[in-house]
BATOR-979976 format. One line per 2 residues: their letters; for each residue z, x, y of N, C-alpha, C. Coordinates in Angstrom, 1 decimal, padded with zeros to 4 digits. Each point is the difference from the previous one (the first is absolute). Example, Ala and Ser with C-alpha at 12.3 -4.5 7.8 and 13.67 -1.06 7.14 Angstrom:
AS) 007.8/013.2/-005.7/000.0/-000.9/001.2/000.0/000.9/001.2  -000.7/-000.4/001.1/000.0/000.9/001.1/000.8/-000.8/001.1
END
This chain:
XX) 025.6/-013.6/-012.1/-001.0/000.0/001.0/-000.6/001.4/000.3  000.9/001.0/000.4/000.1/000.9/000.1/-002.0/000.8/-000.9
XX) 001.1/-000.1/-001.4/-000.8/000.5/-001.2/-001.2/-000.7/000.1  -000.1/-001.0/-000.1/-001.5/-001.2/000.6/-000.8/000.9/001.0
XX) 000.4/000.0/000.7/-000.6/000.7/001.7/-000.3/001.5/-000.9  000.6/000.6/-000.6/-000.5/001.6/-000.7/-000.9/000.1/-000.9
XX) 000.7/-000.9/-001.3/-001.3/000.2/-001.0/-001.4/-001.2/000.5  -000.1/-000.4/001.2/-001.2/-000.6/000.2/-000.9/001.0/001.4
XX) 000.8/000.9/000.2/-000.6/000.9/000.8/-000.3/001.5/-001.1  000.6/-000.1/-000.5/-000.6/001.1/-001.1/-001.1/-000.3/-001.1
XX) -000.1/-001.2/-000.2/-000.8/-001.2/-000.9/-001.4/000.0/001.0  000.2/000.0/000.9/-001.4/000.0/001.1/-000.4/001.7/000.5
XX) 001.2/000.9/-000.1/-001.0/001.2/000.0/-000.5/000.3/-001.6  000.5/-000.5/-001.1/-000.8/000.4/-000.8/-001.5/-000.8/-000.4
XX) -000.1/-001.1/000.5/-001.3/-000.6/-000.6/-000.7/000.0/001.3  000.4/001.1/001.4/-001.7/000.7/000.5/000.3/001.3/-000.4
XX) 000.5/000.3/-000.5/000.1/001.5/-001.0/-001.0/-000.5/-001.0  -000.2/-001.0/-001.0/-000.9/-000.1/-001.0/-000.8/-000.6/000.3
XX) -000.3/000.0/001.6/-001.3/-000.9/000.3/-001.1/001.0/000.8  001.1/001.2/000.5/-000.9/001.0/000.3/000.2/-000.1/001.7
XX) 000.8/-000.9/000.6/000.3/-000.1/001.1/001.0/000.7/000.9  000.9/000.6/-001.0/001.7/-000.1/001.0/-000.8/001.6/000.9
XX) -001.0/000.6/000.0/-000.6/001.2/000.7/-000.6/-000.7/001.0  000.3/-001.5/000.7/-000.5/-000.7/000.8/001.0/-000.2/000.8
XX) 001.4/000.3/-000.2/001.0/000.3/000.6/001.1/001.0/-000.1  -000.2/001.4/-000.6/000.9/000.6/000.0/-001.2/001.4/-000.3
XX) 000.3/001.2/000.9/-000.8/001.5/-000.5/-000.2/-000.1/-001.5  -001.2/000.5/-000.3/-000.4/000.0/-001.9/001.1/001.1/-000.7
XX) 000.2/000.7/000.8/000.7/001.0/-000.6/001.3/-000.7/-000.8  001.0/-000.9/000.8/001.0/-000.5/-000.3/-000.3/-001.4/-001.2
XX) -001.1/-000.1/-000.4/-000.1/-001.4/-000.9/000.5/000.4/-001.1  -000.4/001.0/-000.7/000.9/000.2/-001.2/001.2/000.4/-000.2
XX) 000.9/000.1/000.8/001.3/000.3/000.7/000.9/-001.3/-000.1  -000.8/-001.0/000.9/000.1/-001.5/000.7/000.3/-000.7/-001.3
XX) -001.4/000.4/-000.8/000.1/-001.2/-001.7/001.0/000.5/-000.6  000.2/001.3/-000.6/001.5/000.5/-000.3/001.2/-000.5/-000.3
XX) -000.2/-000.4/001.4/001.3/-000.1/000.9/000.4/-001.5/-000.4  -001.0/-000.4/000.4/-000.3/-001.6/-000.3/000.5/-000.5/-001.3
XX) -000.9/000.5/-000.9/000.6/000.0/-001.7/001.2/-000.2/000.3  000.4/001.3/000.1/001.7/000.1/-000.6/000.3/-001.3/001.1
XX) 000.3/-000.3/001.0/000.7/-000.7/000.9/-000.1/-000.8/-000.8  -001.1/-001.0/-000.5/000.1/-001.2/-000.6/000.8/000.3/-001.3
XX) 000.3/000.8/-001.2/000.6/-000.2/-001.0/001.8/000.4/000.7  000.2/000.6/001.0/001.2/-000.3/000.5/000.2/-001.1/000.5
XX) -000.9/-001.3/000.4/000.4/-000.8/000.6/000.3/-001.2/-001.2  -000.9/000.4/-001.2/-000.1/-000.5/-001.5/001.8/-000.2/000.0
XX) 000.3/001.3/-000.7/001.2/000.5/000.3/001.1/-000.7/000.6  -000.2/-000.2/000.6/001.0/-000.1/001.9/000.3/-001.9/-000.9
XX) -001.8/-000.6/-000.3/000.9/-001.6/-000.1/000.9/-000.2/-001.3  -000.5/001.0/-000.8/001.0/-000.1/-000.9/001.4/000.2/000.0
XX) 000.4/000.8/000.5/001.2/000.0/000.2/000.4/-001.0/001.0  -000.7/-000.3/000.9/000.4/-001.5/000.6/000.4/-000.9/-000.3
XX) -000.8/-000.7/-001.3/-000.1/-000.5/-000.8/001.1/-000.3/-001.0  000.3/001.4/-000.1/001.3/000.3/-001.3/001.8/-000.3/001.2
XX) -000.1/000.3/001.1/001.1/-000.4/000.7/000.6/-001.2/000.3  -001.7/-000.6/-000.1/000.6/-001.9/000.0/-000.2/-000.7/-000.7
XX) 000.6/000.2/-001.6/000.9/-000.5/-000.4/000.9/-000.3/-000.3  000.3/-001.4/000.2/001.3/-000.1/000.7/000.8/-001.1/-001.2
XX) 001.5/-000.1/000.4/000.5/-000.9/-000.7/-000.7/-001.3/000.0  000.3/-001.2/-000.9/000.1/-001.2/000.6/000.3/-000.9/001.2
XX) 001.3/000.9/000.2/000.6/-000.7/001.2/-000.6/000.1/001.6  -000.6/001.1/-000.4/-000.5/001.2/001.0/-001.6/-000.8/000.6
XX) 000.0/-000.4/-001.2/-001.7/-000.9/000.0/000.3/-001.2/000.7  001.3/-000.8/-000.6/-000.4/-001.5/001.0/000.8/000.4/001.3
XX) 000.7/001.0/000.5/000.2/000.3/001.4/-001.7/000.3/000.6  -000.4/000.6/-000.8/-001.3/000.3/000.8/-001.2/-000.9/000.1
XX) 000.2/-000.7/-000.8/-001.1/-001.3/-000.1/000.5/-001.1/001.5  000.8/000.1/000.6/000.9/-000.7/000.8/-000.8/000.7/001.2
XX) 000.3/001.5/000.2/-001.0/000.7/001.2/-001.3/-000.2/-000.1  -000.7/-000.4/-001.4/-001.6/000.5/000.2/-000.9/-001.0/000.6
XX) 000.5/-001.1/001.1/-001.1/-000.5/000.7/-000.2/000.7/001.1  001.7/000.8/000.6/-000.4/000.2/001.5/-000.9/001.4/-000.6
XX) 000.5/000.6/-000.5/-000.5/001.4/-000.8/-001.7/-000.3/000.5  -000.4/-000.8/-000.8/-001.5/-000.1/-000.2/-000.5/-000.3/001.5
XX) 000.5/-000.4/001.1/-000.2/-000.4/001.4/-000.3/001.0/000.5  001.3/001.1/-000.4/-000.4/001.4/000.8/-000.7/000.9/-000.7
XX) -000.6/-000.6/-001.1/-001.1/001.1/-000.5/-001.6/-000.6/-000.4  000.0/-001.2/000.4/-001.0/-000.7/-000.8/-001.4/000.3/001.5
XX) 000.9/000.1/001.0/-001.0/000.3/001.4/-000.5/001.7/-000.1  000.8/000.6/000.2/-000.6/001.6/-000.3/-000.3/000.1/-001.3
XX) 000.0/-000.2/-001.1/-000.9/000.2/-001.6/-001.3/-000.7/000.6  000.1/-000.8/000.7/-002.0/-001.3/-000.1/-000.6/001.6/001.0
XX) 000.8/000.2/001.1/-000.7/000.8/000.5/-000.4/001.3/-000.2  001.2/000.0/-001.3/-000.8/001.8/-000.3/-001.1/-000.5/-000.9
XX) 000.5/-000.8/-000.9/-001.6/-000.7/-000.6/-001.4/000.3/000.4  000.2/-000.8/000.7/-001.5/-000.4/000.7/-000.4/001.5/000.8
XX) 000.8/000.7/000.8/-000.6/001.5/000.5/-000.4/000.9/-001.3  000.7/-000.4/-001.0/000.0/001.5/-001.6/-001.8/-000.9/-000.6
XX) 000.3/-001.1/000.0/-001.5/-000.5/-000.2/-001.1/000.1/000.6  000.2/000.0/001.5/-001.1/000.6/000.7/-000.5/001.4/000.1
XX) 001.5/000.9/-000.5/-000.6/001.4/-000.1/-000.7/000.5/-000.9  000.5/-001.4/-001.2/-000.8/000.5/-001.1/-001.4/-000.4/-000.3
XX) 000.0/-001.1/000.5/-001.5/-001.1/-000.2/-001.1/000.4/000.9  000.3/000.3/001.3/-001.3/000.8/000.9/000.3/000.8/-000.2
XX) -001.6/000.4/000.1/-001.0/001.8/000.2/000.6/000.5/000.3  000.4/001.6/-000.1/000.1/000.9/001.2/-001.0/000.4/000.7
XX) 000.4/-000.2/001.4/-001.3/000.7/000.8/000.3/001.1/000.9  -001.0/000.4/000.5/-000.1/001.4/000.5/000.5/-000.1/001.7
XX) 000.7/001.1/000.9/000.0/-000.7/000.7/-000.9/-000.5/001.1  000.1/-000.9/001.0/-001.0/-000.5/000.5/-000.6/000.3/001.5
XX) -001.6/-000.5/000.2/-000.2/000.4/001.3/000.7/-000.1/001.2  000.4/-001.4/-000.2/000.8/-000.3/001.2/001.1/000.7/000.7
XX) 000.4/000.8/-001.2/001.5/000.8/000.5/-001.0/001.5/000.3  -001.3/000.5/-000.3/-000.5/001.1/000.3/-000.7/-000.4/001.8
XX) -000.5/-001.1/000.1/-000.5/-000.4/001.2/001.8/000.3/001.2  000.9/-000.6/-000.5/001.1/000.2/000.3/000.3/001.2/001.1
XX) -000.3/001.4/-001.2/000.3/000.9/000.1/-001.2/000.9/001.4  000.6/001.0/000.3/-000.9/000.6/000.6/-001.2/001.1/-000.8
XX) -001.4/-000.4/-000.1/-000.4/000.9/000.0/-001.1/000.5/001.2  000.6/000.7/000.6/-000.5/001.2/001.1/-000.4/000.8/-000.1
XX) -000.8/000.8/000.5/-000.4/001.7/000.0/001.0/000.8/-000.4  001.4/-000.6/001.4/001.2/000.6/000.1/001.1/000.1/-001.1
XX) 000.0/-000.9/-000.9/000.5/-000.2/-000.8/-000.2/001.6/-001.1  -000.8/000.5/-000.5/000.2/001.2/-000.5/-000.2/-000.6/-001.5
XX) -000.8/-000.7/-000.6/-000.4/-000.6/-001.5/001.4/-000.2/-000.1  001.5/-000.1/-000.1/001.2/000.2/-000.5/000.8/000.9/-000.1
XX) -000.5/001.0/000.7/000.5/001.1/-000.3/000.7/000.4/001.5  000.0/-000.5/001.0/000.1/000.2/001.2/-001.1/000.7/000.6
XX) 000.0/000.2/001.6/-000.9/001.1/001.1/-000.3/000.8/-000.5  001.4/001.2/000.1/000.4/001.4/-000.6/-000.6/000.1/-001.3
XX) 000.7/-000.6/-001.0/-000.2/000.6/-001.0/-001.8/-000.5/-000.6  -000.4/-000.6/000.6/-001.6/-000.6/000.0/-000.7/001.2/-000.1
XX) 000.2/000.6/001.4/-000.7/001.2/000.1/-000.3/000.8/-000.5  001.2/000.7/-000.9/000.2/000.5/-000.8/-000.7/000.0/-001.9
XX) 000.0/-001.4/000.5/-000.7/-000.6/-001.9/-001.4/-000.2/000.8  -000.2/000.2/001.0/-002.1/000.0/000.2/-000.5/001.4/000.2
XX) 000.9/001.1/-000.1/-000.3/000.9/-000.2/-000.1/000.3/-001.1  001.0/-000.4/-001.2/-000.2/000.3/-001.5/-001.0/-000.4/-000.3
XX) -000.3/-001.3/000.4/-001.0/-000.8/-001.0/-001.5/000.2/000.4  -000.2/001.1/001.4/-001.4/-000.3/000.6/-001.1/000.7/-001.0
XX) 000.7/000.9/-000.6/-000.9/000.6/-001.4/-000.2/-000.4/-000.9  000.4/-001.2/-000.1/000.0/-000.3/-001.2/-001.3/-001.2/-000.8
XX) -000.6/-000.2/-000.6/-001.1/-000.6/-000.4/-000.2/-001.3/000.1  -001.0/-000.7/000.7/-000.1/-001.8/000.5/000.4/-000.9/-001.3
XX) -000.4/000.5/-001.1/000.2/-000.8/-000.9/001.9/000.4/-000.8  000.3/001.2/000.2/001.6/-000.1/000.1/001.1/-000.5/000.6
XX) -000.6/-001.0/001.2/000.8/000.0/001.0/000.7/-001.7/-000.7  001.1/-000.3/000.4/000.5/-001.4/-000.4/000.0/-000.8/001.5
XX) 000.0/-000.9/-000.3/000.2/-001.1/001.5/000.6/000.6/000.7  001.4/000.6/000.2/001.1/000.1/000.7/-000.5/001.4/000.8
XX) -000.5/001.0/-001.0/-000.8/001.2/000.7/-000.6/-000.4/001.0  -001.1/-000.9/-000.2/-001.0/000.0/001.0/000.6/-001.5/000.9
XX) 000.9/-000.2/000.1/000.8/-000.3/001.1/000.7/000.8/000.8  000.4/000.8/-000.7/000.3/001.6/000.9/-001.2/000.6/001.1
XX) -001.1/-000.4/-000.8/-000.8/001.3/000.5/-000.7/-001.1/001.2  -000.3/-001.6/000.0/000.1/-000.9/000.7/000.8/-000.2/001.0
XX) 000.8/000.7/000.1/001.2/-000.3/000.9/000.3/000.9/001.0  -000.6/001.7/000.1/-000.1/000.8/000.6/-000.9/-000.6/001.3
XX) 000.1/000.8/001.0/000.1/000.0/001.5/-001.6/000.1/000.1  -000.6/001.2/-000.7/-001.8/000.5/000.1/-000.2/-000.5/-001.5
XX) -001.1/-000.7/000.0/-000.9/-000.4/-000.8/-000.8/001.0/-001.2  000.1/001.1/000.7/-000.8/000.8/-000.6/000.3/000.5/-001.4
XX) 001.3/-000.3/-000.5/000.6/000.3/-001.3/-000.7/-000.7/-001.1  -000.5/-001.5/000.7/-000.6/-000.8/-001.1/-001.5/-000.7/000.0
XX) 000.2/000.9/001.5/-002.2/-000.6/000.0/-001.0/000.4/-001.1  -000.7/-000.5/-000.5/-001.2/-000.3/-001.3/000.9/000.4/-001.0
XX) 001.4/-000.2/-000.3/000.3/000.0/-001.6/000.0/-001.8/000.0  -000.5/000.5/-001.4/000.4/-001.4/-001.0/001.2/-000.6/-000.1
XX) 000.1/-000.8/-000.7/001.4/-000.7/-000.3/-000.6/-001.1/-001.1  000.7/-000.2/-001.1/000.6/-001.1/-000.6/001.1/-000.5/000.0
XX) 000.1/-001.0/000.4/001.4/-001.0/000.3/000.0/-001.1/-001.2  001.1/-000.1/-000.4/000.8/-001.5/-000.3/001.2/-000.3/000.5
XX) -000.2/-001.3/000.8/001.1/-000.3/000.5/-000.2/-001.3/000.3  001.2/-001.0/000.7/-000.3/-000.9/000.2/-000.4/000.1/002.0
XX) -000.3/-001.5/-000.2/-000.6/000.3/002.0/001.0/-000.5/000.8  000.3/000.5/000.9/001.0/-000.5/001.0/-000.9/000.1/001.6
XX) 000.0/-001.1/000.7/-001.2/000.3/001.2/001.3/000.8/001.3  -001.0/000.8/000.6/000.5/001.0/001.2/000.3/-000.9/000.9
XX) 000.9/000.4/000.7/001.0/-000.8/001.1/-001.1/000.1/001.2  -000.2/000.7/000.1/-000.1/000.8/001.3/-002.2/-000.5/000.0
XX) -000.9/-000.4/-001.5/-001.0/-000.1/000.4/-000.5/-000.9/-001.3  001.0/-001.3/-000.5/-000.4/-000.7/-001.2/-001.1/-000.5/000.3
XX) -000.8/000.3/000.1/-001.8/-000.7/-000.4/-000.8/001.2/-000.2  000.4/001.1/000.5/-000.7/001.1/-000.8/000.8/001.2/-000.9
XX) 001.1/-000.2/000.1/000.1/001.2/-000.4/001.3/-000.9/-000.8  000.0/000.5/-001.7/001.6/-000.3/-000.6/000.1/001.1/-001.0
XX) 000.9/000.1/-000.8/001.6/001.2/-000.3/-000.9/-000.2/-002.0  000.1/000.6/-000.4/000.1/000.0/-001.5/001.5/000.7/-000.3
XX) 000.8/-000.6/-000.2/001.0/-000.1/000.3/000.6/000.4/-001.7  001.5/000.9/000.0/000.7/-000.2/-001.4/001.1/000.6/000.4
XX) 001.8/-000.5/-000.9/000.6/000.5/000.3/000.3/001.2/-000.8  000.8/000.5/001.3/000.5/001.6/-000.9/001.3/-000.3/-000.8
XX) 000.7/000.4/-000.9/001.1/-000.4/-000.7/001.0/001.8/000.0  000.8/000.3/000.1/001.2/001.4/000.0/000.7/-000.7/-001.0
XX) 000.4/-001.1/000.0/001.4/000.0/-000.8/-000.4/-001.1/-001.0  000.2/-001.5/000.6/000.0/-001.1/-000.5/-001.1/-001.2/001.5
XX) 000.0/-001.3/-000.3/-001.1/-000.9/000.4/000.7/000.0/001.9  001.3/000.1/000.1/000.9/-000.3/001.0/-000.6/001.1/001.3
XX) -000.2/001.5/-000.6/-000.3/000.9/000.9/-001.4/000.0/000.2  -001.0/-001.1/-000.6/-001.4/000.1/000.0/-000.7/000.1/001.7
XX) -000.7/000.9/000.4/-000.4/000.1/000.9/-001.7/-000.2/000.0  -000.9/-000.9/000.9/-001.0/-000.5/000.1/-000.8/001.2/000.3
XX) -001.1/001.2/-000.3/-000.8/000.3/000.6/-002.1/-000.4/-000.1  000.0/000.9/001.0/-002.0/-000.9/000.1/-000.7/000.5/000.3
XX) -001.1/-000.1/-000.3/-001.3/000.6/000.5/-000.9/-000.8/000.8  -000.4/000.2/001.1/-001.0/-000.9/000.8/-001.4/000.0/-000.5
XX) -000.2/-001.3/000.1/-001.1/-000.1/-000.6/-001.0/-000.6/001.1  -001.4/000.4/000.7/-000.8/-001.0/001.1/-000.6/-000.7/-000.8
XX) 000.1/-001.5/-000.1/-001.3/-000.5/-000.3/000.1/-001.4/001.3  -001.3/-000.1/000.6/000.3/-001.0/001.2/000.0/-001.5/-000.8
XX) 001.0/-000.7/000.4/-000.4/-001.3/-000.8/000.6/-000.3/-001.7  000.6/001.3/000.1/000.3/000.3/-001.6/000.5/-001.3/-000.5
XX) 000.4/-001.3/000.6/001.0/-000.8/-000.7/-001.3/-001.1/-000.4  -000.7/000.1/-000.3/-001.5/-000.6/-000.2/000.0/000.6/-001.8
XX) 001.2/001.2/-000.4/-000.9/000.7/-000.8/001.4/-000.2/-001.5  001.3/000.7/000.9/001.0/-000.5/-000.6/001.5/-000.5/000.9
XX) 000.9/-000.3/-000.6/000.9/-000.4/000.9/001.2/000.9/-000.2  001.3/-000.4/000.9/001.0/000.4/000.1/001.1/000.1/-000.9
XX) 000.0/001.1/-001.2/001.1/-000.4/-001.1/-001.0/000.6/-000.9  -001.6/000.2/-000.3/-000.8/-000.3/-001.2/000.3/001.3/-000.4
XX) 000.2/000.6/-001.1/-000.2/001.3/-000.4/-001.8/000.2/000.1  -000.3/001.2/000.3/-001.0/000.8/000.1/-000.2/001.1/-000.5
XX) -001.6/000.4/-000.7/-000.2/001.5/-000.2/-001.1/-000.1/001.1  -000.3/001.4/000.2/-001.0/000.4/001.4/-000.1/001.2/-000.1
XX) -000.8/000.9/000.4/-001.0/001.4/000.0/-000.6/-000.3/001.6  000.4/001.0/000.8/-001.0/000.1/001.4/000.6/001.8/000.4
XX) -000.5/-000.2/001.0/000.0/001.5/001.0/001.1/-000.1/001.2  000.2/000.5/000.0/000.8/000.3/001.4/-000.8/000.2/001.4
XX) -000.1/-000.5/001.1/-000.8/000.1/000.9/000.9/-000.3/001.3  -000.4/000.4/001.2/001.1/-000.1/001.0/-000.2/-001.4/000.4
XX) 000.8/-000.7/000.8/000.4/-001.6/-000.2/-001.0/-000.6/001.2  -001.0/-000.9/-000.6/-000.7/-000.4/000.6/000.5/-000.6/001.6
XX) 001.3/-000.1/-000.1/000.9/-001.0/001.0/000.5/001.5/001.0  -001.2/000.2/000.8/000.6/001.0/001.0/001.9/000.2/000.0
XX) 000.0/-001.5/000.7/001.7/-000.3/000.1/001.0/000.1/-000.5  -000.6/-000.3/-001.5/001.0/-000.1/-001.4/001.2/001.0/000.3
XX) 000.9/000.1/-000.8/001.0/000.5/-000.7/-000.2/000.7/-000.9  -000.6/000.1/-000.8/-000.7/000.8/-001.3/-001.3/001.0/000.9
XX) 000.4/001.1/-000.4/-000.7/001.1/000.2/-001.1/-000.1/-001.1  000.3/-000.3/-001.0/-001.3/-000.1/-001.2/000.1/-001.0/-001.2
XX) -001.2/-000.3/-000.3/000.4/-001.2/-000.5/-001.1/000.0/-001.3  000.3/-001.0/-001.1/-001.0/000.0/-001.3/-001.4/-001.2/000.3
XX) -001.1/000.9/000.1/-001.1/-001.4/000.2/000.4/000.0/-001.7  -000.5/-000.9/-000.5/000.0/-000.3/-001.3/-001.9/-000.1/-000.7
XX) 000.0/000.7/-001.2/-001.5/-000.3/-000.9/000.5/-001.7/-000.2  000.7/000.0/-000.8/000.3/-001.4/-000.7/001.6/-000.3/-000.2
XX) 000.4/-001.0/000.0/001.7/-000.8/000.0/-000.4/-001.0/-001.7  000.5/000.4/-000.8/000.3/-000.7/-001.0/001.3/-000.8/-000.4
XX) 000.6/-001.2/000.1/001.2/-001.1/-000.4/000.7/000.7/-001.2  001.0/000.8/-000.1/000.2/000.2/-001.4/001.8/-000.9/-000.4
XX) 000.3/000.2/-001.0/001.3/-001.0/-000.5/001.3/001.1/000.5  000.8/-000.5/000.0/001.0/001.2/000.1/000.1/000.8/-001.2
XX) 000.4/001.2/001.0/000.0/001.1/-001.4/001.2/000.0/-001.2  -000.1/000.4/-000.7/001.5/000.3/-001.1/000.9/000.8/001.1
XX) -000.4/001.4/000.7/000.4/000.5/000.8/000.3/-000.6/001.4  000.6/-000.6/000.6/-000.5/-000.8/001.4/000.1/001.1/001.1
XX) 001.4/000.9/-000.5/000.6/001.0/001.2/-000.5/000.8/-000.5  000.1/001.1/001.1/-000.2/001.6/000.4/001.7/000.8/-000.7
XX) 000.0/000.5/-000.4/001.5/000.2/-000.7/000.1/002.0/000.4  001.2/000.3/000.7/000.0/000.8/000.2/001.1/000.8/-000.8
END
């Protein structure tokens, strides 16, 4: 059972290794490390039944003593085999998918929040990046620079965004998140960040979950009240498919 439960979890990291996936759950850096690894495990597990195999067999005598145990035998194994079954088949037979809005809506994204990086060290990365060029900047930057206290870091720059939409807590009918996770290690540590986007009405245009591309300006938040000090009017919001890349990868 044991070996079952290994070579079918090393069997499933290698075929989203050849699907171009397993970077959907673990840092890119580590995939060719991961498949490696993977290889060999499965020709050790090759291995492993063979000699399994070579230990039992057995005398004759040894056989109809055991033919005598193998109803209860199959009792206590026939219920845990169906169910690793059916879970090793479902890991194999559905998609992988990316992770999802619901768990980013979950999460907080606030001003306060600091893109992922925390308060402190926020501040710190909107200083590095304030020089740096509108079309250099990645989502998570200009979540940084969105997330500062004065506005004025990001008034009339541009932005292009892809991400998907997550609507704002605090003002869903006008204002929602183009949202993507950040990834450090693997899918487990993935942290949600966003950019505000105003459009009044927006759910007229796309919905909650849709991946998006978009190009607008930064302008201060129509919403006196708001929580966002500055926010993206948008030229145009285009529907796009998810990326090859989904995450921000640090």
């Amino acid at each position: 059972m044991a070996l079952t439960l290994f070579g079918c979890g090393l069997a499933l990291i290698l075929s989203l290794a050849v699907t171009g996936r397993l970077g959907w759950y673990i840092h890119p850096r580590s995939v060719s490390f991961s498949t490696i690894m993977a290889t060999l495990g499965c020709l050790g597990v090759v291995c492993a039944v063979g000699v399994q195999r070579a230990h039992r067999r057995e005398s004759p005598s040894r056989v109809r003593q055991a033919r005598s145990r193998w109803s209860v035998r199959v009792l206590k194994t026939l219920a845990p085999t169906c169910f690793t079954a059916v879970g090793v088949a479902a890991l194999l037979i559905l998609p992988p998918v990316t992770l999802t809005t619901e768990r980013a809506a979950e999460r907080v994204l606030a001003p306060s929040e600091g893109a992922g990086f925390g308060s402190a060290a926020a501040d710190g990365e909107a200083a590095r990046i304030a020089g740096s060029a509108d079309a250099e900047r990645t989502l998570r930057e200009w979540a940084v620079l969105a997330r500062q206290p004065e506005a004025s870091s990001v008034l009339g720059r541009t932005a292009t965004l892809t991400g998907f939409v997550v609507a704002d807590e605090e003002s869903p009918d006008q204002v929602f998140l183009v949202a993507r996770y950040v990834i450090t290690c693997c899918a487990v540590d993935a942290q949600p960040v966003g950019v505000p986007v105003y459009v009044d009405g927006w759910h007229a245009q796309v919905a909650a979950g849709d991946w998006v591309e978009l190009t607008g300006v930064f302008t201060t938040n129509p919403d006196i009240g708001g929580r966002w000090a500055a926010v993206v009017i948008p030229d145009r919001i285009v529907k796009v498919e998810v990326p090859e890349e989904p995450y921000v990868v640090e």
